[in-house]
N, C-alpha and C positions, 0 to 999 in steps of 0.2 A: 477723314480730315479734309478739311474744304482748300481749295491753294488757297488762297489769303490767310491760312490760319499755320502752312506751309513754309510763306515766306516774311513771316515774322524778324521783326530788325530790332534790336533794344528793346523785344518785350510787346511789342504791339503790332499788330498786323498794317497795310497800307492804307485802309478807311480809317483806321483809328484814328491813326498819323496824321490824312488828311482832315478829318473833324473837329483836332485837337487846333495844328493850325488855324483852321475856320474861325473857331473857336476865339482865340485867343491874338489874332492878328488885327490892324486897323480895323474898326467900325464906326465909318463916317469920319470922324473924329477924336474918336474916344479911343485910348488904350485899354484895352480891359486887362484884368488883374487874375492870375490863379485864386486868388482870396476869395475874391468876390463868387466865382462859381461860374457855369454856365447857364446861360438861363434858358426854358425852356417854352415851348408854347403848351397849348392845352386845347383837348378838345371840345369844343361850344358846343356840340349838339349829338345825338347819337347814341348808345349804350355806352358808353364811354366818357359823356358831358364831365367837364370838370378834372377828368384825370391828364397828368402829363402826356404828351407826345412824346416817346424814345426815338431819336434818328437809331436806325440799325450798328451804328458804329457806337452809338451812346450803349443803346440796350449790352452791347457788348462787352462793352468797359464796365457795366455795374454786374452782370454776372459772373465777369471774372474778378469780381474786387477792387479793380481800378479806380472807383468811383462808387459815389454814393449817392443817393437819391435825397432830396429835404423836400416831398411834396406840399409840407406844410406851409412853408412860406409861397408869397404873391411874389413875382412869379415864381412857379418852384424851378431849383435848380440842383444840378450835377457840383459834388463835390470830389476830389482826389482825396483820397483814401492815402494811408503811409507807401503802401506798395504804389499806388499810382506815381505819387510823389518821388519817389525813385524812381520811377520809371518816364516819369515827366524830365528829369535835371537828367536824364540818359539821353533822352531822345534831345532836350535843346541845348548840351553840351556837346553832340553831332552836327558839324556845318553840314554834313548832306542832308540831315532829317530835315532841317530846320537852318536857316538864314541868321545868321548873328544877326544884320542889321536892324533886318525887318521883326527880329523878335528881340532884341534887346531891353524893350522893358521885362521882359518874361525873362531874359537871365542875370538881371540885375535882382529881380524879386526872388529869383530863386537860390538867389548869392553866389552864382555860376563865372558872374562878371561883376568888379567893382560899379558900383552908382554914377554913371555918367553926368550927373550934376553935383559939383563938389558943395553945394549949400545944405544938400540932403544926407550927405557923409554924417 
């Protein structure tokens, strides 16, 4: 058993943890949404052309269930699975895992916190 797999917190090791963040925190501008998935790159050239790239912490989360794979779609993307999904509203209902502030669309979507715009109530 590898330490990272050791010192598992709410279900997920500390790369998870941090990729999920990655993941799911400001980009540029834009909020992104657990709905939507994450998205993934692909490799261009190689024995490999055209299939997903797994970051290590991805490939992680789809072997233990966490997530799911949709290579199908452009670009393909990581889905949360039920048990992920649990284990998502674990990890962002922890202010240590995770930042109320800075992830507040992520607990509002996960109905962890009421909608902090009352037009969308």
């Amino acid at each position: 058993m590898s330490n990272s797999q050791k010192r598992m917190t709410g279900g997920l090791t500390p790369d998870e943890r941090d990729y999920i963040r990655r993941e799911l925190d400001l980009y540029f501008t834009t909020l992104p949404t657990v709905a939507e998935g994450f998205r993934l790159r692909v490799w261009r050239t190689g024995p490999q052309a055209g299939q997903p790239k797994l970051p290590p912490a991805a490939k992680s989360l789809v072997e233990r269930g966490m997530m799911r794979l949709n290579a199908d779609s452009r670009p393909p993307r990581l889905f949360f699975t039920d048990a992920g999904l649990a284990v998502l509203c674990t990890m962002m209902a922890d202010r240590r895992l995770a930042n109320p502030r800075r992830f507040a669309h992520v607990r509002c979507e996960l109905g962890i916190d009421p909608s902090p715009n009352p037009a969308v109530e």
